[in-house]
C-alpha positions in Angstrom: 33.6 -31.0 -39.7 34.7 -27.3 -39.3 38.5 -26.4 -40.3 40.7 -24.6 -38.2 39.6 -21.3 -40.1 36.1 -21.6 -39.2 37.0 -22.9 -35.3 39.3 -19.3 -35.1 36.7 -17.0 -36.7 34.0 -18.2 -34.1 36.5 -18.2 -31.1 37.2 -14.5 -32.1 33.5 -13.6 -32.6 33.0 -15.3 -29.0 36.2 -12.9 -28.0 34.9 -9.4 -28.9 31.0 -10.4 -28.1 32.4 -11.0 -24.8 34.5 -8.4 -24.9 31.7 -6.2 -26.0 29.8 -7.2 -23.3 32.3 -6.5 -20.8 32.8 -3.3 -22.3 28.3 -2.5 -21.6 28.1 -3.8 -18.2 31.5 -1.6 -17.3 29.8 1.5 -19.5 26.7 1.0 -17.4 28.2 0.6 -14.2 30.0 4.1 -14.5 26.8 5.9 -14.7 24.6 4.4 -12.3 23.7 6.2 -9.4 25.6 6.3 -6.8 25.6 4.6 -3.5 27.4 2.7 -0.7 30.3 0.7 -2.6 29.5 -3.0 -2.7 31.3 -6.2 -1.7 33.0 -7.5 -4.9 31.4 -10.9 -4.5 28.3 -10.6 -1.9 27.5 -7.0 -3.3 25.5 -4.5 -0.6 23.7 -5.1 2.6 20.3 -5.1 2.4 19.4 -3.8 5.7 16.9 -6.2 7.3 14.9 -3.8 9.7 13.0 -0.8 8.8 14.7 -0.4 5.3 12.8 2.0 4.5 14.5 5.0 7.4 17.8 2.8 6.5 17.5 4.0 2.9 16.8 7.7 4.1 19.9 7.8 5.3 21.6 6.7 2.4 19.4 9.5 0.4 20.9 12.1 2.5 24.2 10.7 2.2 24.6 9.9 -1.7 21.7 11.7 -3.0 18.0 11.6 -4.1 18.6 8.7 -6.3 21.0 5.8 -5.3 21.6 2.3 -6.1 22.6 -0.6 -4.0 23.4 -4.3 -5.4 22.6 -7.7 -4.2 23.9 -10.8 -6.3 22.3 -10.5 -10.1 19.7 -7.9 -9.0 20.4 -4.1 -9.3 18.1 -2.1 -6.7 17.8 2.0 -7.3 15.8 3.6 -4.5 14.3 6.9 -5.2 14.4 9.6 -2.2 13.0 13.0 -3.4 10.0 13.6 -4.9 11.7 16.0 -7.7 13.4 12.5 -9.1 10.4 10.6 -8.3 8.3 12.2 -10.6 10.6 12.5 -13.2 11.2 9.2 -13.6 8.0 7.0 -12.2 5.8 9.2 -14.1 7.4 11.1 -16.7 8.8 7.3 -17.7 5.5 5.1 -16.4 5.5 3.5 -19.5 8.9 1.9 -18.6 8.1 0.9 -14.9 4.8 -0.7 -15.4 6.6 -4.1 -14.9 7.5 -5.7 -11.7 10.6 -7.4 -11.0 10.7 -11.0 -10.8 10.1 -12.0 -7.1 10.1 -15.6 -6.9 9.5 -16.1 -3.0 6.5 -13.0 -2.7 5.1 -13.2 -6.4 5.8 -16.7 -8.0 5.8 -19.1 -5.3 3.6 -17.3 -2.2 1.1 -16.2 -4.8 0.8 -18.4 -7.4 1.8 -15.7 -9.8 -1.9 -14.7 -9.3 -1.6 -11.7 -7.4 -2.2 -8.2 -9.0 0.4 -6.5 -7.3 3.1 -7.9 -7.8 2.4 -9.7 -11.3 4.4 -8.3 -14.2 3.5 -6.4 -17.2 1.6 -8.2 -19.8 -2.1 -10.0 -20.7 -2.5 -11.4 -16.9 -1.8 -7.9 -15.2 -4.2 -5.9 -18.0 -7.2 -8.0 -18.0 -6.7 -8.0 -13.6 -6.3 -4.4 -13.8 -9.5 -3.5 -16.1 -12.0 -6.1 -13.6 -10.7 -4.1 -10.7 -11.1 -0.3 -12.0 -14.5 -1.4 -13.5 -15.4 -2.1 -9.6 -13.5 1.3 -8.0 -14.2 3.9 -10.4 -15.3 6.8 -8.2 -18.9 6.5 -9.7 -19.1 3.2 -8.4 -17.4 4.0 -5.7 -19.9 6.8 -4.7 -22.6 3.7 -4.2 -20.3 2.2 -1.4 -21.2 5.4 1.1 -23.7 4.0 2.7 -22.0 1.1 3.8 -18.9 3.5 5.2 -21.0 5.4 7.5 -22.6 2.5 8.7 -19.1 0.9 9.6 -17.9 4.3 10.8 -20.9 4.4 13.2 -20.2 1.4 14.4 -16.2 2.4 15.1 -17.8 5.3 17.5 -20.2 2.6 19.2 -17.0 0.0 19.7 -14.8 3.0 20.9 -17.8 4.1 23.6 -18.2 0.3 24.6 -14.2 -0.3 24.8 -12.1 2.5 24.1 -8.7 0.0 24.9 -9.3 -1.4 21.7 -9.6 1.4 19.8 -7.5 -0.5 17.2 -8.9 -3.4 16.8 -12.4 -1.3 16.2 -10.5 0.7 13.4 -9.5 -3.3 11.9 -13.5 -4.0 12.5 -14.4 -1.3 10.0 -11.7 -2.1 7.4 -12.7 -5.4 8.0 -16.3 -4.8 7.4 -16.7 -3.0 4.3 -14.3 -4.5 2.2 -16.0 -8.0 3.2 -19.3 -5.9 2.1 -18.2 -4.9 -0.9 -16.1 -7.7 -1.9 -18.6 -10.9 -0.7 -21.7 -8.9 -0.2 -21.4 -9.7 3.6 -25.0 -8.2 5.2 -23.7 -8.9 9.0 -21.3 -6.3 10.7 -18.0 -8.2 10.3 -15.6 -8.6 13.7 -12.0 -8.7 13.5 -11.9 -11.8 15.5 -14.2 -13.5 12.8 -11.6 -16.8 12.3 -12.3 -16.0 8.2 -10.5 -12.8 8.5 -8.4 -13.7 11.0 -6.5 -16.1 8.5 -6.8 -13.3 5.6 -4.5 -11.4 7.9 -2.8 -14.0 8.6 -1.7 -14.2 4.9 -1.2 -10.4 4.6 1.5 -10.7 7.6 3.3 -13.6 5.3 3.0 -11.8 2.5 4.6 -8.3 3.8 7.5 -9.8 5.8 8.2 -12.0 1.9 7.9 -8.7 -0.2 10.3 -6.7 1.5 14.1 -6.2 0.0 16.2 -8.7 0.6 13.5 -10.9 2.5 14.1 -13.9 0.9 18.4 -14.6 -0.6 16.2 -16.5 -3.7 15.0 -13.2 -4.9 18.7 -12.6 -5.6 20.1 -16.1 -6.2 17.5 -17.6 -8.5 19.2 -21.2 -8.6 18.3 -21.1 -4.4 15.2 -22.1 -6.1 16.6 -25.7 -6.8 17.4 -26.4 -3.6 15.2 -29.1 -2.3 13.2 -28.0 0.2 14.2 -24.4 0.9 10.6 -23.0 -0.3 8.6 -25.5 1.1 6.7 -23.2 3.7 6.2 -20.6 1.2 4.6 -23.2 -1.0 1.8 -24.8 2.3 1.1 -20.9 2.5 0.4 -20.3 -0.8 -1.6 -23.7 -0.8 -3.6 -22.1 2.6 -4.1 -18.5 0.8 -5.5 -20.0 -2.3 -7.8 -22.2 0.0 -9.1 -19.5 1.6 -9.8 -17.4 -1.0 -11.2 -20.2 -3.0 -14.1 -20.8 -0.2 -14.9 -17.2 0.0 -15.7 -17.4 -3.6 -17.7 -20.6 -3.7 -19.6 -19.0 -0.8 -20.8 -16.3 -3.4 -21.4 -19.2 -5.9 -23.9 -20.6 -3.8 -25.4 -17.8 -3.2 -26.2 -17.2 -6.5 -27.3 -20.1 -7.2 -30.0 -19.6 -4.5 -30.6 -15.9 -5.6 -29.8 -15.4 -2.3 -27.0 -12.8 -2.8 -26.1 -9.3 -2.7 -24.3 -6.8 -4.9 -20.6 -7.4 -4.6 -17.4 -7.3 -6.8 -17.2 -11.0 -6.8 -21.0 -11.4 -7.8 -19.8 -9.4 -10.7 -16.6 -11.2 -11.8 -18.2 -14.4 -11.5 -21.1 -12.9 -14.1 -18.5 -12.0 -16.0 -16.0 -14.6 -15.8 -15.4 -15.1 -19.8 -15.9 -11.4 -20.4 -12.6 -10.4 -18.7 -11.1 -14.4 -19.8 -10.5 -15.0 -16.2 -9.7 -18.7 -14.4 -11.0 -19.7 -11.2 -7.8 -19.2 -9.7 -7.3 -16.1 -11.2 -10.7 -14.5 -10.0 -9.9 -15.9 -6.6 -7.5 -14.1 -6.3 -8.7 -10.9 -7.5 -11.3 -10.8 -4.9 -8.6 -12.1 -2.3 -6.0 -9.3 -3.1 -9.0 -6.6 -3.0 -10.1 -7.7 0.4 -6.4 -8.1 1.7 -4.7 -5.2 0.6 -8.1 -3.1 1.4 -8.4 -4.1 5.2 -5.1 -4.1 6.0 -4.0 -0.4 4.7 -7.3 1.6 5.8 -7.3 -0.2 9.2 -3.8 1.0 9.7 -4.5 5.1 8.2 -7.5 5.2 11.0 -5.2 4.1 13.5 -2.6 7.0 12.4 -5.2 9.5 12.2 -6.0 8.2 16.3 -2.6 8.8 16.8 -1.8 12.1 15.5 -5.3 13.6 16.7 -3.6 12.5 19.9 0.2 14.1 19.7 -1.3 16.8 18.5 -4.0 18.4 20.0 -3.8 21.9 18.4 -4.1 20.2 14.9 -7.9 17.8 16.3 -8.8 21.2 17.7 -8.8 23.0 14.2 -10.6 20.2 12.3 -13.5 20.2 15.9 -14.0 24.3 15.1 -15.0 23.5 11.5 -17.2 20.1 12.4 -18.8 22.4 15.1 -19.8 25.1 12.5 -20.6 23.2 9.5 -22.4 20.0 11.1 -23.0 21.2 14.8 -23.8 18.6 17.5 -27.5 17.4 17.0 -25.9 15.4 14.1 -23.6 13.0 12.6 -20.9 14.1 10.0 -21.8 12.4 6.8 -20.3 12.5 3.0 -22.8 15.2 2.2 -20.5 17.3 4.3 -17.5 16.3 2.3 -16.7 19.5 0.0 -17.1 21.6 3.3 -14.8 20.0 5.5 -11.8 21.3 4.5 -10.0 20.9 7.8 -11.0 17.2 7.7 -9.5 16.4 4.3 -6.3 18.1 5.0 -6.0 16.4 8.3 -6.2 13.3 6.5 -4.1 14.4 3.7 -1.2 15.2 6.2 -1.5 12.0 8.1 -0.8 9.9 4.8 2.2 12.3 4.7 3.3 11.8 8.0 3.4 8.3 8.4 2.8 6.9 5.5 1.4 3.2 5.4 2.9 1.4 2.5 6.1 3.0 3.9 8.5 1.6 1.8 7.1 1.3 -1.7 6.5 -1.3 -4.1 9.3 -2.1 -6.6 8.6 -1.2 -10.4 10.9 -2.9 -13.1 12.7 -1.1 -15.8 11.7 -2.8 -19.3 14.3 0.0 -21.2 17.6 1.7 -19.7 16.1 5.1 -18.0 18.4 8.5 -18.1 18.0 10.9 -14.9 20.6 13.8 -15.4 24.6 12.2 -16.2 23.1 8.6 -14.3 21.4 5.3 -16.6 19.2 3.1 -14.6 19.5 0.4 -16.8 17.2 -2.1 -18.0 16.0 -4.5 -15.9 16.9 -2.6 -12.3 14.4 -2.9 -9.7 13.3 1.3 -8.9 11.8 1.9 -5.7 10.3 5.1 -4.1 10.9 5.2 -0.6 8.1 6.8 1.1 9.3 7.5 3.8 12.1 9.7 2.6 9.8 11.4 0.0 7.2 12.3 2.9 10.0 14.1 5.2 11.5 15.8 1.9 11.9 19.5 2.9 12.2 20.6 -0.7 8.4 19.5 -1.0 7.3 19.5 2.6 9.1 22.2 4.5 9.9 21.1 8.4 8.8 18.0 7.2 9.1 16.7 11.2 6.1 19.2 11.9 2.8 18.2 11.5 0.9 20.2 9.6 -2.3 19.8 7.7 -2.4 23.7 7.2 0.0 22.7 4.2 -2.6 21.4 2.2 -4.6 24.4 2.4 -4.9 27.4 0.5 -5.3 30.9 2.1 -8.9 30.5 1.0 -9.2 27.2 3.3 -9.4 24.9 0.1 -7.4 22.0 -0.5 -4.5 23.2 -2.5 -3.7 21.6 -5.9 -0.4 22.4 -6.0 1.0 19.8 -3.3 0.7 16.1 -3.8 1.7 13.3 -1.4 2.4 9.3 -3.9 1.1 7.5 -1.3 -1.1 5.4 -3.9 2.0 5.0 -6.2 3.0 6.1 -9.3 2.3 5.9 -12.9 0.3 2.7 -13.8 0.3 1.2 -10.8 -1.1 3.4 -9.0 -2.9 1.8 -6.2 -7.1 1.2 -7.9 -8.6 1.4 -4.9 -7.1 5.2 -4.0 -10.9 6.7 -3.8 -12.2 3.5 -1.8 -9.5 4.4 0.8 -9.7 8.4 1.1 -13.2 8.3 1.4 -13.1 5.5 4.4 -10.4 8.1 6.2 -12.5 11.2 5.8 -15.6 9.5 7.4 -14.4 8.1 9.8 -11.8 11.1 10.6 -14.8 13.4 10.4 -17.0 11.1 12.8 -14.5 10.9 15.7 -13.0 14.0 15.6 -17.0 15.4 16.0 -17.3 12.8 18.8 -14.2 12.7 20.9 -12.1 15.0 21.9 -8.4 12.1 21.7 -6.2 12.6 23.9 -2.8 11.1 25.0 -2.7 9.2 28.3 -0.1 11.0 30.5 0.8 7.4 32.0 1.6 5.5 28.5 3.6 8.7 25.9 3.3 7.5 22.4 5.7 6.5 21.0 5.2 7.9 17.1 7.9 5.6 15.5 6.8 2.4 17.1 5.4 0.6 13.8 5.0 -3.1 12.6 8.1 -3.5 10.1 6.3 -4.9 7.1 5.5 -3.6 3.6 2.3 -2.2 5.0 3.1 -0.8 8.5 0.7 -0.3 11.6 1.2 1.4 14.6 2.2 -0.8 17.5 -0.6 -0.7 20.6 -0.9 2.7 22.3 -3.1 4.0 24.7 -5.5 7.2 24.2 -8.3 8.5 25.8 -11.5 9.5 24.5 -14.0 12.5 26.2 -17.2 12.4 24.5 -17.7 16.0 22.6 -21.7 15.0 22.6 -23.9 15.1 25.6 -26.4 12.4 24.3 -23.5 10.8 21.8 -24.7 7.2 22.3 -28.7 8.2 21.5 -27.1 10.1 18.0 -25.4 6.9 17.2 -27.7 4.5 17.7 -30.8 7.0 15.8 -28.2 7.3 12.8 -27.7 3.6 12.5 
């Protein structure tokens, strides 16, 4: 039995460890960024539609890094690209992790799914079977399957030029069933398979954002019976899915019936990377997902801007005209040349970028930026919207521009740079996949169309899906055929 002695000594040690502790969190507190001043109990309002232009406001009100608080979890959203860099890449090796998200990442995904899994084995053995697939020499062996898809984008626009959207979702939809399944037959968008992949992407991108889901800030919500019950069928549907797309491949192999494809290649190589069923599943699942979804949305911002602003399609249509004339369609071979292309492309990521918001990055270590700590375990975001309109980096940011990405010499400049892929070690692996899908099919209807805004519908340039990867909401162009004999070029090509 203790003695009174011993019972006082530990009731002081309790004392000044809690006093200690006190002492940190108050120490910490002081230098944290600043930001709107929270509710004592509830903390800060995490705004619930387009956070992302929410949190540009707060940038230009408290500065280019701020933090907001929300229950236990501490959120710092980075604004300027000066503050951006310094910290996601100059400190990478501190932000590889992700935050715990318990409604997106544990319970939606099965903790399966590469983006959002934290640092550690899982993420590192994910991570090296995707690069082996999306290194750009590999990646140079997917062309042929872009320009076929790209073809067929000019085809669907000719036969329905309303749906100019849906044909851009055709192509995503396409290739990245091509190169993930080794799917021979041009891919619709109404197909019901990946119909109900974007079906899941639309769960998962309403669950991800800030502040979705009160769980991801009160963990005991977990316990309440119940509460995460439709996030659980969904997960159960997801992992379905992706299951029988991979069984598909299985018997295919077994009938040496199948093509090249990245799930081919991680079921050959299953023990090599140590990966479980579930696991690969979901590799090949995420690649298709996150694939489709964010290249089908760039083409539809490259329709709109060719659209909005003419002068900007007409620069890109000179070069096309010079360098692959009219008796022929653009291909990759014209890549290096087409300057105007690439930096139309480049300045459309800028201008509205897709994954508009960011993904969240977890501090492992407490960070110093200038007189400010973003301690340990803070969730730091980069807002890309704010970074894309800041003028320090992109002067009249409102303006589009591609001319910014060039030099005087009509090169693309390597002296700007646009994190639309991320930062650091998370950097988005399929970066080349994506740019080389925008520059074809830029290229191919930019030579082919002249775009053009219908006088009876305006756009609307701000009317975008509010998810973690946006889209443009419908809006009506029209398309004038630059070609005499377009549809005969098309169809020889293909």
């Amino acid at each position: 039995m203790l003695s009174n002695y011993a019972l006082l000594f530990i009731a002081l040690a309790a004392g000044l460890c809690g006093v200690k502790l006190v002492k940190q969190k108050f120490h910490r507190q002081k230098y944290l960024p600043p930001g709107p001043p929270p509710h004592w109990l509830f903390g800060n309002d995490i705004p619930k539609e387009y956070p992302a232009r929410v949190f540009e406001k707060l940038t230009n009100e408290y500065g280019p890094v701020i933090s907001l608080q929300k229950g236990s979890s501490l959120f710092v959203i980075i604004g300027k690209n000066k503050a951006a860099v310094d910290i996601l890449e100059k400190e990478n090796a501190s932000l590889v992790d992700r935050p715990v998200s318990i409604a997106a990442g544990e319970v939606l995904s099965g903790d399966k799914r590469i983006l959002l899994v934290g640092q550690g084995k899982r993420f590192q053995k994910l991570r090296k079977a995707l690069q082996s697939q999306l290194n750009i020499k590999i990646v140079e062996s997917y062309e042929p399957i872009q320009e076929k898809a790209a073809r067929n984008v000019l085809l669907d626009i000719l036969e329905k030029p309303e749906q100019h959207q849906v044909a851009g979702k055709r192509y995503a939809a396409s290739v990245i069933m091509s190169i993930t399944y080794g799917k021979t037959t041009p891919t619709s968008y109404s197909d019901p398979e990946v119909q109900q992949v974007n079906k899941c992407l639309n769960r998962l991108g309403s669950a991800i954002r800030p502040g979705a889901y009160l769980v991801d800030s009160y963990p005991i919500l977990r316990y309440v019976p119940g509460y995460l019950n439709t996030l659980r069928q969904y997960h159960r549907e997801e992992l379905s899915l992706f299951r029988s797309q991979l069984d598909a491949v299985r018997r295919q192999m077994a009938n040496n019936t199948t093509q090249p494809c990245f799930a081919k290649y991680l079921l050959e190589r299953q023990n090599e990377y140590d990966l479980s069923d579930d696991e690969l599943a979901y590799l090949a699942g995420s690649m298709f997902g996150a694939g489709s979804d964010t290249t089908a949305s760039a083409i539809s911002i490259v329709i709109m801007a060719a659209a909005v602003f003419p002068e900007a399609q007409r620069r890109v249509q000179e070069q096309l005209d010079l360098i692959v004339g009219k008796d022929r369609l653009p291909s990759f071979s014209d890549m290096d040349e087409l300057t105007e292309v690439n930096a139309f492309v480049l300045e459309t990521f800028r201008w509205r970028p897709v994954s508009v918001g960011g993904f969240p990055h977890r501090a492992t270590k407490d960070i110093h930026y200038g007189h400010y700590v973003i301690p340990e375990g803070a969730t730091v975001i980069a807002n890309h919207w704010a970074l894309s309109r800041d003028p320090d980096v992109f002067p009249e940011p409102l303006k589009f521009n591609p001319g910014r990405w060039l030099t005087e010499q009509g090169t693309i400049t390597e002296n700007l740079k646009f994190y639309n892929f991320g930062f650091g070690r998370r950097v988005c692996p399929g970066q080349h996949v994506a740019n080389r899908s925008l520059f074809i099919n830029t290229a191919m209807l930019l030579w082919a169309f002249n775009i053009k805004q219908d006088p009876s519908a305006p756009i609307d340039t701000l009317a975008f899906t509010d998810v973690a990867n946006t889209h443009p909401l419908p809006f009506k162009v029209k398309f004038e055929p630059r070609i005499a004999n377009l549809r005969d070029l098309i169809r020889d090509a293909l």
